[in-house]
C-alpha positions in Angstrom: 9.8 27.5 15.7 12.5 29.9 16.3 15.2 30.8 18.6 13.1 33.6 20.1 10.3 31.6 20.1 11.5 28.7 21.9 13.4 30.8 24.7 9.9 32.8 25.3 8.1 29.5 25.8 10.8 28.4 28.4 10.7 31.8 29.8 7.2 31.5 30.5 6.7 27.7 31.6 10.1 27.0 33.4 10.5 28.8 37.0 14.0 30.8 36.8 16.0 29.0 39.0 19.1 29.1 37.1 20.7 30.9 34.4 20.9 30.1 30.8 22.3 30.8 27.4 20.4 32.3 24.8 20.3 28.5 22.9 17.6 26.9 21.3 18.2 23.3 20.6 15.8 21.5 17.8 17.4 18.4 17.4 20.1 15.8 18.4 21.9 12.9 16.5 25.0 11.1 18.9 27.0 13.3 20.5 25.9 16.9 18.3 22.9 18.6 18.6 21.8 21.3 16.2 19.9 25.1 17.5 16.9 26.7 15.8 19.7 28.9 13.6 21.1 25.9 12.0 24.4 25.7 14.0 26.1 22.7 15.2 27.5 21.9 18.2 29.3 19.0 20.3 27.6 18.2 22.9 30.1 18.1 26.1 27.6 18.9 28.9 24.7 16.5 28.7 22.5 18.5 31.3 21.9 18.3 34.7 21.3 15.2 36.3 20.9 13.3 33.5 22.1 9.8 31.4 24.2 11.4 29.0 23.3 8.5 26.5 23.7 11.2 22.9 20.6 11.8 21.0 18.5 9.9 18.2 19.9 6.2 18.2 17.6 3.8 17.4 18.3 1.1 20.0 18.5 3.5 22.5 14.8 6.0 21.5 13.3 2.2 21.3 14.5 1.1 25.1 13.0 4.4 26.3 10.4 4.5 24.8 9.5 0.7 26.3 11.0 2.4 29.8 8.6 5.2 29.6 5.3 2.8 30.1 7.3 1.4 33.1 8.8 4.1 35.4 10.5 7.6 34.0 12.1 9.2 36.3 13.2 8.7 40.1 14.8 11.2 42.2 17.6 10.7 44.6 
């Protein structure tokens, strides 16, 4: 999928409550993640709300996984 692609997709399923860049990430390994263009980058912000745990370690994909069956999410 490509960059265009992936922002029209968030475009129409996400409601517009805040702005973003024009980014399409496709994948994650520690702390860089990779857009649909091929270019790196470090990833410094994490998201919103979020464990900032980095992307695609095994122990940590496995624990979630196993989480997932339990309890995903809990607001404040």
């Amino acid at each position: 999928m490509n960059r265009n692609e992936i922002i029209g997709l968030f475009e129409k399923y996400v409601m517009p409550t805040y702005g973003r860049y024009p980014l399409a990430f496709v994948r994650g390994k520690g702390a860089r993640v990779w857009d649909a263009d091929g270019k790196e980058y470090l990833d410094f912000g994490g998201g919103i709300a979020v464990n900032v745990l980095g992307h695609s370690h095994p122990a940590i994909t496995e624990a979630l996984a196993k989480q997932s069956q339990v309890l995903i999410h809990t607001s404040n």
